[in-house]
PDB file of N, CA, C and O in Angstrom:
ATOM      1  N   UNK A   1     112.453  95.358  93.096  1.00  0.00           N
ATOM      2  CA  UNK A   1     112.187  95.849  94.441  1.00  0.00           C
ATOM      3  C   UNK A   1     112.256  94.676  95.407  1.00  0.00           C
ATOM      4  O   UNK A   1     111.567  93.667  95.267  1.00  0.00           O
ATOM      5  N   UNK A   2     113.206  94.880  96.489  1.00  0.00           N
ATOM      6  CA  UNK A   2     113.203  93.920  97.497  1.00  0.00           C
ATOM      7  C   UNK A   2     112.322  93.705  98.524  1.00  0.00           C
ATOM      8  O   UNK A   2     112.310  94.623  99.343  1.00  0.00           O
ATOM      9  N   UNK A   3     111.631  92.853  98.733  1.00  0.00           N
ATOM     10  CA  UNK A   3     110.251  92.828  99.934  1.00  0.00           C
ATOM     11  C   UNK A   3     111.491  93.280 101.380  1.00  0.00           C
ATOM     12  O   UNK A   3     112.709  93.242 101.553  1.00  0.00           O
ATOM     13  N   UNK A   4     110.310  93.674 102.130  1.00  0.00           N
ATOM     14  CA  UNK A   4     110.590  94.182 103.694  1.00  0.00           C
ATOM     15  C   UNK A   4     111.377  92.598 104.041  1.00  0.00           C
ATOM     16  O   UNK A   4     112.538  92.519 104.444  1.00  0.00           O
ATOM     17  N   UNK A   5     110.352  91.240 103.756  1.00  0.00           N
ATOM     18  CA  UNK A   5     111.176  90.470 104.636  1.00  0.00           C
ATOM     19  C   UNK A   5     112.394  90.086 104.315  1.00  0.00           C
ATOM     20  O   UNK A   5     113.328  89.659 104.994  1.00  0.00           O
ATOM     21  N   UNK A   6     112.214  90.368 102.796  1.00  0.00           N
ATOM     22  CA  UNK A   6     113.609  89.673 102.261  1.00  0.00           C
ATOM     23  C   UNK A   6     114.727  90.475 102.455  1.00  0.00           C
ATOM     24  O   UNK A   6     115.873  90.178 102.117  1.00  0.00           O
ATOM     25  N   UNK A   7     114.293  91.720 103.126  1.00  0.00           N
ATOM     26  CA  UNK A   7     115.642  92.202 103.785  1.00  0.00           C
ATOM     27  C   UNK A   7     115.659  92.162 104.722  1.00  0.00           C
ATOM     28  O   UNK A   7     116.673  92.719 105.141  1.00  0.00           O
ATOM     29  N   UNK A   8     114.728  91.568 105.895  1.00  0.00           N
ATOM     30  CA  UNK A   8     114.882  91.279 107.159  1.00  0.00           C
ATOM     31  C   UNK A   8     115.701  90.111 107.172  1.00  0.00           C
ATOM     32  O   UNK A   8     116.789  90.177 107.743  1.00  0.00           O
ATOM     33  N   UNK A   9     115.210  88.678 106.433  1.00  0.00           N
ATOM     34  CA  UNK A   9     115.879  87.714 106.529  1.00  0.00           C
ATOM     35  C   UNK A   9     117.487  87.865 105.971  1.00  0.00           C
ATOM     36  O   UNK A   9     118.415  87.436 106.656  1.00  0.00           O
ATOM     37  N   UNK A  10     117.631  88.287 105.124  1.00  0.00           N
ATOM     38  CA  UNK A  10     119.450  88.673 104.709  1.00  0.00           C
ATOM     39  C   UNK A  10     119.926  89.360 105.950  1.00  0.00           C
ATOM     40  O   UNK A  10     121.054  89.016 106.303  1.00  0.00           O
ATOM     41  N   UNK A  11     119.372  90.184 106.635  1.00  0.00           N
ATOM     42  CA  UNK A  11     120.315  91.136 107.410  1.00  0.00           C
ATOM     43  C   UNK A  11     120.018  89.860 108.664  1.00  0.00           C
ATOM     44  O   UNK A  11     121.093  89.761 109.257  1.00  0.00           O
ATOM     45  N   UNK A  12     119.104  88.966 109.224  1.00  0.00           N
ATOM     46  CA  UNK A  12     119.258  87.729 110.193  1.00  0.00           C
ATOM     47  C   UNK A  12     120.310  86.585 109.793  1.00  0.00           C
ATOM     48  O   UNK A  12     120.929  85.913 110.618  1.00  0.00           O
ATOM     49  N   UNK A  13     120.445  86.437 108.040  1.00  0.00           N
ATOM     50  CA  UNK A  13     121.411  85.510 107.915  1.00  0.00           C
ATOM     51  C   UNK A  13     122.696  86.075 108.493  1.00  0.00           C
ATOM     52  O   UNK A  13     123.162  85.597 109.527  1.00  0.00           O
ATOM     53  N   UNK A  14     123.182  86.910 107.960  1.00  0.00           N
ATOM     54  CA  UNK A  14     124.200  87.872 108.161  1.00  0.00           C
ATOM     55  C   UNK A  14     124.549  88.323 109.589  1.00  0.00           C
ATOM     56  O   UNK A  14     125.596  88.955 109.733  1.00  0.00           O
ATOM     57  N   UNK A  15     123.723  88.044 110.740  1.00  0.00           N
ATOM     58  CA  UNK A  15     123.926  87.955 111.893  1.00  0.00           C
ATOM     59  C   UNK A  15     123.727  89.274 112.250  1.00  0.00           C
ATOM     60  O   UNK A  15     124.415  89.639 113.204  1.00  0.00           O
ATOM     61  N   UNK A  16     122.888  90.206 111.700  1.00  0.00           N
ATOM     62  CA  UNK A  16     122.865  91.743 112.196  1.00  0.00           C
ATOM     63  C   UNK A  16     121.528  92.053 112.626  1.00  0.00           C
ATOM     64  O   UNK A  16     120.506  92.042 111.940  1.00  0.00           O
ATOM     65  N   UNK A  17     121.685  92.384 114.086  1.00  0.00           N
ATOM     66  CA  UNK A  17     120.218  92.551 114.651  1.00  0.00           C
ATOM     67  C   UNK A  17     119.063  93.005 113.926  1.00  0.00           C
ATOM     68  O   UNK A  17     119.414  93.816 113.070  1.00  0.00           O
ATOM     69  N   UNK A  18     117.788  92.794 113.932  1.00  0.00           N
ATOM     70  CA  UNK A  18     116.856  93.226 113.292  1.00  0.00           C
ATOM     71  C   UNK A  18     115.596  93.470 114.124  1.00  0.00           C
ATOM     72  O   UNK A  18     114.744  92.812 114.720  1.00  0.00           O
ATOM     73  N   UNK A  19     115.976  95.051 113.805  1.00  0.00           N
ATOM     74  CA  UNK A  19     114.413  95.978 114.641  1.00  0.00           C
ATOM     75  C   UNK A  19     112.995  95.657 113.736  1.00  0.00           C
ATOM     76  O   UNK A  19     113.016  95.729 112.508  1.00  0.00           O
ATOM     77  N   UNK A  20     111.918  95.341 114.403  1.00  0.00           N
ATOM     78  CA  UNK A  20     110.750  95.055 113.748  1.00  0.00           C
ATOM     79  C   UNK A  20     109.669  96.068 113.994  1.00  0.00           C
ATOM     80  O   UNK A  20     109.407  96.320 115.170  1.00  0.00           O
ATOM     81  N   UNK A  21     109.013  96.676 113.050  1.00  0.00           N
ATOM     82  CA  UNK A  21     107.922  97.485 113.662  1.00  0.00           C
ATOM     83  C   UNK A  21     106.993  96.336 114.714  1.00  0.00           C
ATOM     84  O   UNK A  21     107.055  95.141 115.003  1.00  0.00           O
ATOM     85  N   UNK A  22     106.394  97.158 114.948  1.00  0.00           N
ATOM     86  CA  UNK A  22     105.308  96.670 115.939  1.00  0.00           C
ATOM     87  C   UNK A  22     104.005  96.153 114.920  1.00  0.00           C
ATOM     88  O   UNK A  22     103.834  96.890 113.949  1.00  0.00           O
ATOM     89  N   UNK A  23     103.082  94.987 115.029  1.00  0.00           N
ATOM     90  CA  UNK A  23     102.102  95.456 114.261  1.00  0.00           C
ATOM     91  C   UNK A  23     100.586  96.262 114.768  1.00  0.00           C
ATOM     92  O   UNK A  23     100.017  96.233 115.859  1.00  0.00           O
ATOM     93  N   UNK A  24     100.347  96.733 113.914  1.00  0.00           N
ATOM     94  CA  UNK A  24      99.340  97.640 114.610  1.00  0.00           C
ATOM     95  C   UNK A  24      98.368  97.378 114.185  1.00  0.00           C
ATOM     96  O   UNK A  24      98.224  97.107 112.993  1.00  0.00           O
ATOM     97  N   UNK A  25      97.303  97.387 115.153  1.00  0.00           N
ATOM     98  CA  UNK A  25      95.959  96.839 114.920  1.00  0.00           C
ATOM     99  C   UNK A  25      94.866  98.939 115.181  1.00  0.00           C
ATOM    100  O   UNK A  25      95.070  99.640 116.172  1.00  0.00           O
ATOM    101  N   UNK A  26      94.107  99.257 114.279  1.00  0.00           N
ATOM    102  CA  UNK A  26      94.113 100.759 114.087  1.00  0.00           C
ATOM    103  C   UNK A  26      93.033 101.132 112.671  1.00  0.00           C
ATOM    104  O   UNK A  26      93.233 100.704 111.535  1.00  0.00           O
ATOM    105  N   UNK A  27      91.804 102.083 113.113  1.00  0.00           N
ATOM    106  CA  UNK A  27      91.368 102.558 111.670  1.00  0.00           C
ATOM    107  C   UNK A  27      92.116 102.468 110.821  1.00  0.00           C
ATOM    108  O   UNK A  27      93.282 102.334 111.192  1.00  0.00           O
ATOM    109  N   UNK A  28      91.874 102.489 109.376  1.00  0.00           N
ATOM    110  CA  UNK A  28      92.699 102.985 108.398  1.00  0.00           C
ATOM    111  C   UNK A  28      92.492 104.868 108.333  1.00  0.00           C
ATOM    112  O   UNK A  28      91.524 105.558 108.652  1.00  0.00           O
ATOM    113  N   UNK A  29      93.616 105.186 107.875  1.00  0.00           N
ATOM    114  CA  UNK A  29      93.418 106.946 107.632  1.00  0.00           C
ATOM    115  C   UNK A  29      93.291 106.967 106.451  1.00  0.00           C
ATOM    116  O   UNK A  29      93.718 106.218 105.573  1.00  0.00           O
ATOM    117  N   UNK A  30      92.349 108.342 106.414  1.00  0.00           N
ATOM    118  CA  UNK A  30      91.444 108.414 104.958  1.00  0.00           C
ATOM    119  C   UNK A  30      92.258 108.246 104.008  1.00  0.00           C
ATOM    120  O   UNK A  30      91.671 107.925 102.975  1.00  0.00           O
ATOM    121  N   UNK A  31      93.927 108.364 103.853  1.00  0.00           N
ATOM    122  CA  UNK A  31      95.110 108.352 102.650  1.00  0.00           C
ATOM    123  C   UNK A  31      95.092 107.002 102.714  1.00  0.00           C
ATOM    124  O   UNK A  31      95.307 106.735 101.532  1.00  0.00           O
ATOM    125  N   UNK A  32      94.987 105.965 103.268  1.00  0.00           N
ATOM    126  CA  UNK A  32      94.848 104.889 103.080  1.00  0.00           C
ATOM    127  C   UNK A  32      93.993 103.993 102.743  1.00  0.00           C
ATOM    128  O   UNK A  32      94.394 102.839 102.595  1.00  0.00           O
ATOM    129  N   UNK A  33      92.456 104.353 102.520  1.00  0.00           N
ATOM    130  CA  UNK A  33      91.533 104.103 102.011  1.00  0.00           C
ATOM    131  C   UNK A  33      91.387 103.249 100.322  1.00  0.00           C
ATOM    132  O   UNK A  33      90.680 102.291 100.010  1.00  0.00           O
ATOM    133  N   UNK A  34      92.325 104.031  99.514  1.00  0.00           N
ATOM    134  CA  UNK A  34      92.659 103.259  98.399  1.00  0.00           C
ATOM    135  C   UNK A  34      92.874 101.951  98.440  1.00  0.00           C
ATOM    136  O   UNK A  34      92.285 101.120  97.747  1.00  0.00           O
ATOM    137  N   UNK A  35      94.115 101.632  99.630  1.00  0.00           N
ATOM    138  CA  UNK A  35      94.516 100.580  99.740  1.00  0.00           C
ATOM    139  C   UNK A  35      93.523  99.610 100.091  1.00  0.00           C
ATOM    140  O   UNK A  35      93.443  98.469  99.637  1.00  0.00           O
ATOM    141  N   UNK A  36      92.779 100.147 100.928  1.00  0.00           N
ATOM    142  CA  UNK A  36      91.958  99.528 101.890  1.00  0.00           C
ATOM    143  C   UNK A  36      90.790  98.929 101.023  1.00  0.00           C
ATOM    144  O   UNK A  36      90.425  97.777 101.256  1.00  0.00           O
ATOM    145  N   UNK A  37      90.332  99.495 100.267  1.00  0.00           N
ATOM    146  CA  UNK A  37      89.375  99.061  98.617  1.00  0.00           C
ATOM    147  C   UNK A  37      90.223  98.085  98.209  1.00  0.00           C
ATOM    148  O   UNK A  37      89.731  96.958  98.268  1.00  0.00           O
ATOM    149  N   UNK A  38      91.527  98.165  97.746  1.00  0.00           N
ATOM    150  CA  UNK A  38      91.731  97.196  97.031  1.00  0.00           C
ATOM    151  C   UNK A  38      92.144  95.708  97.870  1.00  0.00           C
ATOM    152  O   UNK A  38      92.141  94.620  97.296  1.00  0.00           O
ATOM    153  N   UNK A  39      92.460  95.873  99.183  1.00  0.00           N
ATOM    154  CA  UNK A  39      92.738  94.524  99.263  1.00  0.00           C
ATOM    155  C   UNK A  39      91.214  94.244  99.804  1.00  0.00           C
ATOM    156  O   UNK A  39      91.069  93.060 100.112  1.00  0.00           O
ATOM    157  N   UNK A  40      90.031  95.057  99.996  1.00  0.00           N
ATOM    158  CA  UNK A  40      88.307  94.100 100.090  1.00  0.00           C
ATOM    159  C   UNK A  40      88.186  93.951  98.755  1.00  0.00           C
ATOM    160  O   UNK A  40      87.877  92.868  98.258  1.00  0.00           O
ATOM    161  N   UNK A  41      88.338  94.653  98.298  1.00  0.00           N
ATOM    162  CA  UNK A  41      87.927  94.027  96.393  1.00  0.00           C
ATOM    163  C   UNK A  41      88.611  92.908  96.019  1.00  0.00           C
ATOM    164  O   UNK A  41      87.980  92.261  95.183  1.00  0.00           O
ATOM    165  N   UNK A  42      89.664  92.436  96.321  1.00  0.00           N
ATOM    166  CA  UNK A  42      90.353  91.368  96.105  1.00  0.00           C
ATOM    167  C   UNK A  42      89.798  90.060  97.012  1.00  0.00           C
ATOM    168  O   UNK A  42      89.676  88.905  96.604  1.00  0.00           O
ATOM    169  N   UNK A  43      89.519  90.534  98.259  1.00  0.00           N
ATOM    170  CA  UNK A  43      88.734  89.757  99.266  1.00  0.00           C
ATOM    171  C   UNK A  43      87.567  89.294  98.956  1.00  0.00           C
ATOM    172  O   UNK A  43      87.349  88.146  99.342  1.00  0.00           O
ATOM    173  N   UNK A  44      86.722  89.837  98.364  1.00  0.00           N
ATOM    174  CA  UNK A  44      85.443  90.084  98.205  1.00  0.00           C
ATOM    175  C   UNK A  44      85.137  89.991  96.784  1.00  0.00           C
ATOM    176  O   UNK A  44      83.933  90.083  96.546  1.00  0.00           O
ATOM    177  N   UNK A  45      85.956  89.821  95.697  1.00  0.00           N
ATOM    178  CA  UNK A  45      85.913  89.525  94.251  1.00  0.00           C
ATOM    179  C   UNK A  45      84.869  90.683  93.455  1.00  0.00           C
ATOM    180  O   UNK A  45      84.091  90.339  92.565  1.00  0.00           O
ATOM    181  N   UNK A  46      85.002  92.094  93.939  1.00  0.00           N
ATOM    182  CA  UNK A  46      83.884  93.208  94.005  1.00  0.00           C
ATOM    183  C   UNK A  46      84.675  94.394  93.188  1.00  0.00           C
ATOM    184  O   UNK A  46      85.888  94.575  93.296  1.00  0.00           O
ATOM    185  N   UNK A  47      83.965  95.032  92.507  1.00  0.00           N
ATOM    186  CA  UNK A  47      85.077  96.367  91.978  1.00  0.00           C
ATOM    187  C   UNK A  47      85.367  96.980  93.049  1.00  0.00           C
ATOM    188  O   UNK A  47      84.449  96.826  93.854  1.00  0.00           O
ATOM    189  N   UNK A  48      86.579  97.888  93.648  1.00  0.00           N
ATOM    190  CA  UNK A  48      86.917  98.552  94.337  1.00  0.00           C
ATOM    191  C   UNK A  48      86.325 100.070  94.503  1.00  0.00           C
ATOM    192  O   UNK A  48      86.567 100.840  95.432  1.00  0.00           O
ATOM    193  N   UNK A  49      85.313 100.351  93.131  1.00  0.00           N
ATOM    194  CA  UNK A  49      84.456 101.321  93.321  1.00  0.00           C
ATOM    195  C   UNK A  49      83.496 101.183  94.416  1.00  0.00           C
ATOM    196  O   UNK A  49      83.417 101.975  95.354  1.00  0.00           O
ATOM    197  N   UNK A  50      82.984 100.449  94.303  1.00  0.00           N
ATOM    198  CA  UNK A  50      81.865  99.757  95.684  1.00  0.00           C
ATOM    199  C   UNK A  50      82.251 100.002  96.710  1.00  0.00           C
ATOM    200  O   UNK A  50      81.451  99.808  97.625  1.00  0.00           O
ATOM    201  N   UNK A  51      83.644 100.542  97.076  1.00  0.00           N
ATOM    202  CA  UNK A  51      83.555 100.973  98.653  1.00  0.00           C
ATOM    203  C   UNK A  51      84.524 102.052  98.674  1.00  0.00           C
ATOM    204  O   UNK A  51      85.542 102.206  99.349  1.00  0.00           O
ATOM    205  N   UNK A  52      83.954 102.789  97.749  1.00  0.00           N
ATOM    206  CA  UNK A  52      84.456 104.583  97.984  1.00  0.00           C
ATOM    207  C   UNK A  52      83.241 105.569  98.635  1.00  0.00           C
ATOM    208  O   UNK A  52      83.226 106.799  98.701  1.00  0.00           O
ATOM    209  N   UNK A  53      82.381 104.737  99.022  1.00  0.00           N
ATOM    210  CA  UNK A  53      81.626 105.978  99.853  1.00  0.00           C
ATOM    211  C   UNK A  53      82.257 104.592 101.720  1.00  0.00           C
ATOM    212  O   UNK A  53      81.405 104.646 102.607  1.00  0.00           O
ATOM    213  N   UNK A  54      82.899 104.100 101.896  1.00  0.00           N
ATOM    214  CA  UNK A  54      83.491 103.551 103.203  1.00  0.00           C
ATOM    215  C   UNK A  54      84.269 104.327 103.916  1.00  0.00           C
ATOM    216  O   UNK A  54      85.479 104.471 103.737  1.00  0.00           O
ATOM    217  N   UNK A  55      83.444 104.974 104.944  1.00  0.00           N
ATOM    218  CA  UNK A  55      84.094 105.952 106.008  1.00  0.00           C
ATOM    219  C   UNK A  55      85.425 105.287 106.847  1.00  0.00           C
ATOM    220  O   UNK A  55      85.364 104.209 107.438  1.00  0.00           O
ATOM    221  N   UNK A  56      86.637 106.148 106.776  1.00  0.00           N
ATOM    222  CA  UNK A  56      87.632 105.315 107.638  1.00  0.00           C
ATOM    223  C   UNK A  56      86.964 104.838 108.935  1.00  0.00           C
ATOM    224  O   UNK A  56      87.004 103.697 109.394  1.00  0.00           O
ATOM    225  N   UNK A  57      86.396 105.820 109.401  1.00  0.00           N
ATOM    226  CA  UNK A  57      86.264 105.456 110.860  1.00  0.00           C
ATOM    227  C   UNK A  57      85.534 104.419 111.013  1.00  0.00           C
ATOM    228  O   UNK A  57      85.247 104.162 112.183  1.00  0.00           O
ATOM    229  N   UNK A  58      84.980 103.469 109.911  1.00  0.00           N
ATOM    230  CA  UNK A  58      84.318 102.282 110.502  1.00  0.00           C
ATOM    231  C   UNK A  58      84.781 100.785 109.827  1.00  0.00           C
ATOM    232  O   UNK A  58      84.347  99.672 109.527  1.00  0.00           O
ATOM    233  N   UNK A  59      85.994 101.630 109.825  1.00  0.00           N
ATOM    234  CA  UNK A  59      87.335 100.095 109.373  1.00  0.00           C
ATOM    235  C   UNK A  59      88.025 100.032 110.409  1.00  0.00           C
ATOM    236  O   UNK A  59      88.133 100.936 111.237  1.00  0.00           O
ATOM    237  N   UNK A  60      88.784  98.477 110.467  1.00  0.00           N
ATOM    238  CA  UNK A  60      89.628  97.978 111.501  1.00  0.00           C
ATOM    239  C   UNK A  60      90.551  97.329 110.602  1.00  0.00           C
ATOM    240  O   UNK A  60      90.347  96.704 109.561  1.00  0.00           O
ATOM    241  N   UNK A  61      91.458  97.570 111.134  1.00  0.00           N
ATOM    242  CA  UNK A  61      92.539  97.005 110.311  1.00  0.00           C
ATOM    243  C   UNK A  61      94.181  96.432 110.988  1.00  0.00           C
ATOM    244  O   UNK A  61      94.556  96.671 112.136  1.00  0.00           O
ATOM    245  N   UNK A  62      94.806  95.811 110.167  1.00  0.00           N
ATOM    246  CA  UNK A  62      95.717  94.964 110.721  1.00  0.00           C
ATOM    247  C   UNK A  62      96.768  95.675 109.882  1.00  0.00           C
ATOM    248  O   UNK A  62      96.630  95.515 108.669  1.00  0.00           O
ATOM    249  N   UNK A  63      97.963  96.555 110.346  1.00  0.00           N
ATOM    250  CA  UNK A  63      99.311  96.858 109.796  1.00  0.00           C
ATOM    251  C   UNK A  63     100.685  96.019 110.165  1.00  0.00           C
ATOM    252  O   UNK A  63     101.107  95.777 111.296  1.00  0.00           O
ATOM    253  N   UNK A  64     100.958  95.842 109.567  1.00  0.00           N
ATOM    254  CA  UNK A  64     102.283  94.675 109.773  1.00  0.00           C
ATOM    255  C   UNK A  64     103.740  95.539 108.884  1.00  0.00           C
ATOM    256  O   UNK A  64     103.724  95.536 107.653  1.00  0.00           O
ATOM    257  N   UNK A  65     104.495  95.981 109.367  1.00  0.00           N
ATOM    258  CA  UNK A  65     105.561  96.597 108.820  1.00  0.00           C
ATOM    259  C   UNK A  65     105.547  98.370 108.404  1.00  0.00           C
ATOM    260  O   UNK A  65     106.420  99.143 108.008  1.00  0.00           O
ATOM    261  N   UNK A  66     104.501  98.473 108.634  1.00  0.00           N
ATOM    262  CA  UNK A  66     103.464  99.776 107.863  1.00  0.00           C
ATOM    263  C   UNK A  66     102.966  99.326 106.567  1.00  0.00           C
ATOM    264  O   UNK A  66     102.742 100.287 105.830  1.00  0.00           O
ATOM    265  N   UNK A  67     102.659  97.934 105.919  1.00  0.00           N
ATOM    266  CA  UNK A  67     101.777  97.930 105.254  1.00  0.00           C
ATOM    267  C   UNK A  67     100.242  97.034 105.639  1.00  0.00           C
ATOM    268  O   UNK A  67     100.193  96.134 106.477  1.00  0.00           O
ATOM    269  N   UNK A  68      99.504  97.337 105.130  1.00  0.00           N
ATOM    270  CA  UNK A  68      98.119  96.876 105.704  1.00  0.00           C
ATOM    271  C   UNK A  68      97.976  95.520 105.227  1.00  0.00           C
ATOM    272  O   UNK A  68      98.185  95.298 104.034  1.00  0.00           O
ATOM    273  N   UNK A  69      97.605  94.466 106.109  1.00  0.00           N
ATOM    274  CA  UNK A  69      97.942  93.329 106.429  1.00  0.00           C
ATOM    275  C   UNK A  69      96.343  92.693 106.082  1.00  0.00           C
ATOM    276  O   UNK A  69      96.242  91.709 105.350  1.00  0.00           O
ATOM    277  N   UNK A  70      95.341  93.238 106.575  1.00  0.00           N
ATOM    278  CA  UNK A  70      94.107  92.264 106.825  1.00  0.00           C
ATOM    279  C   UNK A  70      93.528  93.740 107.257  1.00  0.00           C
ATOM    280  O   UNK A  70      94.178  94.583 107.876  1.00  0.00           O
ATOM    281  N   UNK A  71      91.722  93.927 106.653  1.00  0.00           N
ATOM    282  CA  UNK A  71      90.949  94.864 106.994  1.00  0.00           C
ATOM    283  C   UNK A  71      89.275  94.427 107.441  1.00  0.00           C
ATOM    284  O   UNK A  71      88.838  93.365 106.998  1.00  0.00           O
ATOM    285  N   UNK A  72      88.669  95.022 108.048  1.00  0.00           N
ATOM    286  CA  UNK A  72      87.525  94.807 108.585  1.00  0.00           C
ATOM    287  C   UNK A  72      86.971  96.042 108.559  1.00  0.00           C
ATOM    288  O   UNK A  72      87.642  97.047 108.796  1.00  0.00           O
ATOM    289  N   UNK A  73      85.298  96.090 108.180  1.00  0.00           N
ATOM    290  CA  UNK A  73      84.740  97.059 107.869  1.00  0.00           C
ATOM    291  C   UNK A  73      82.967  96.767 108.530  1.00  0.00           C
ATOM    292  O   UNK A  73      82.127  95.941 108.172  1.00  0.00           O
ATOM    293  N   UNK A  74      82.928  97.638 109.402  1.00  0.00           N
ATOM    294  CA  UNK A  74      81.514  97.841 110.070  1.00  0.00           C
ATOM    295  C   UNK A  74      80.318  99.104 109.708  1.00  0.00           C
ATOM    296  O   UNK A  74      80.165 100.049 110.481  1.00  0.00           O
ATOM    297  N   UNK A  75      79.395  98.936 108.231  1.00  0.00           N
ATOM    298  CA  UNK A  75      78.698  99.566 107.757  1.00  0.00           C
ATOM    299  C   UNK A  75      77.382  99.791 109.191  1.00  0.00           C
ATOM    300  O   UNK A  75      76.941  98.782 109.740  1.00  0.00           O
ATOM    301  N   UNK A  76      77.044 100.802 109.500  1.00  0.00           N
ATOM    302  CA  UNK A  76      76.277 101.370 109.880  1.00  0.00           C
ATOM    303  C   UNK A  76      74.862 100.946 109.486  1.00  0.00           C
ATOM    304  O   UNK A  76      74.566 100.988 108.291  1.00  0.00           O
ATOM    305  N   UNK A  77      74.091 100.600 110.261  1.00  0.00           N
ATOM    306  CA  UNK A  77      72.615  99.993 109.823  1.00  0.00           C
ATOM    307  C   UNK A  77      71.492 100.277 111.077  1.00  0.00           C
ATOM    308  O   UNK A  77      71.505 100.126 112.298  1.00  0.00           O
ATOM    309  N   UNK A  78      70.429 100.817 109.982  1.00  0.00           N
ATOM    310  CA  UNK A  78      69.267 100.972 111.096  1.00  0.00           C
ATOM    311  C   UNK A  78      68.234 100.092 110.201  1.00  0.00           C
ATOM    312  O   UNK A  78      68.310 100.015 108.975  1.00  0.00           O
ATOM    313  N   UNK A  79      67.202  99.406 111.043  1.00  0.00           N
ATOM    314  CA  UNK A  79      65.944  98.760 110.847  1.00  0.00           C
ATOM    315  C   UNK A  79      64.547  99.486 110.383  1.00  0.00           C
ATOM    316  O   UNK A  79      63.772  99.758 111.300  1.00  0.00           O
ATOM    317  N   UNK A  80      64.206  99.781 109.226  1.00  0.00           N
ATOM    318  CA  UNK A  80      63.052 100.322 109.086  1.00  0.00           C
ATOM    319  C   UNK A  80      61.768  99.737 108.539  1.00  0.00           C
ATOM    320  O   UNK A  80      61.888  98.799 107.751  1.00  0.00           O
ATOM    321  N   UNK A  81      60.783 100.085 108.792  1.00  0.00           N
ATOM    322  CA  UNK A  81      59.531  99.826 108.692  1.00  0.00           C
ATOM    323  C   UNK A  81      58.569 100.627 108.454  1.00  0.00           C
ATOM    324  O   UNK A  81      58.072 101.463 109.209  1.00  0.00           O
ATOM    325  N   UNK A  82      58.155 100.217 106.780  1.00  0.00           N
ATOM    326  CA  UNK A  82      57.622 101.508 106.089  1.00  0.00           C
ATOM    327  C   UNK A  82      58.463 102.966 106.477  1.00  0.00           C
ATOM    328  O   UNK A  82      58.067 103.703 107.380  1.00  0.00           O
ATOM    329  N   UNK A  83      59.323 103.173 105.894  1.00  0.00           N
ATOM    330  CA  UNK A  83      60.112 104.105 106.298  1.00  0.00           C
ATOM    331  C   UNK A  83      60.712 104.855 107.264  1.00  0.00           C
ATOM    332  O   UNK A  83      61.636 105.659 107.144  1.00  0.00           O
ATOM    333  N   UNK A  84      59.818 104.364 108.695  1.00  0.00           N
ATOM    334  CA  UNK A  84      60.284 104.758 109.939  1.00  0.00           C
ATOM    335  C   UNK A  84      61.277 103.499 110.613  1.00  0.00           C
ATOM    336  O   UNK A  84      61.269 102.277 110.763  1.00  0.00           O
ATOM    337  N   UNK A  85      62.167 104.755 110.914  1.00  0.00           N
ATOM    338  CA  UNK A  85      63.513 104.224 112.259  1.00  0.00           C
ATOM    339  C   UNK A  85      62.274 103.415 112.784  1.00  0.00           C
ATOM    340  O   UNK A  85      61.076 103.694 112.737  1.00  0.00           O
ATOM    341  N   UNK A  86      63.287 101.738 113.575  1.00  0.00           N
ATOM    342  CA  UNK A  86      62.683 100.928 114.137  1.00  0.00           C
ATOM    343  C   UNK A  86      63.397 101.180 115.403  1.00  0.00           C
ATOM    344  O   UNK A  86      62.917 100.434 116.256  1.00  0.00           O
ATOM    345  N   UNK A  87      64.262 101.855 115.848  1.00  0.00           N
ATOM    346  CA  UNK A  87      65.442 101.880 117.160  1.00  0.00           C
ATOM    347  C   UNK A  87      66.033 103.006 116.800  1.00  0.00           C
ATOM    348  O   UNK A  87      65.889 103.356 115.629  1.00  0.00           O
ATOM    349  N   UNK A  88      66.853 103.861 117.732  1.00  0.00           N
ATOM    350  CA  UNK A  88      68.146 104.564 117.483  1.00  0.00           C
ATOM    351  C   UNK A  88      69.053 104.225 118.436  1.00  0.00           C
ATOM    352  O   UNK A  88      70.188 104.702 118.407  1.00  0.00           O
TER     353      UNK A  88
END
């Protein structure tokens, strides 16, 4: 299988214009979530089970070509004390 760049760069040697996606900075969508485990588990040296309860909507992420490049993940947290909410 040939990487994306290595056919970008052949078709630049070759002198033939080359369209680039855009990269996109964007939640991940829930079909992408797999992915999204495995490159924090790889990040994070963690089984990739550990973040199957990780809601898309509180990932950020970096797409480069349409594949996911770099991810960021903001878990939800409240402060309690003896069991009561400290804030909402």
């Amino acid at each position: 299988m040939v990487s994306s760049s290595a056919k970008r760069n052949e078709s630049i040697a070759a002198g033939i214009p080359v369209l680039r996606e855009a990269t996109q900075i964007r939640p991940a969508e829930p079909s992408e979530m797999g992915e999204f485990a495995r490159v924090v588990s790889t990040s994070l040296a963690m089984p990739a089970e550990q973040f199957g309860s990780l809601q898309s909507e509180w990932t950020l992420c970096a797409f480069e070509d349409g594949q996911l490049a770099t991810a960021y993940a903001a878990w939800p947290f409240q402060m309690r004390m003896n069991g009561k909410a400290m804030a909402k």
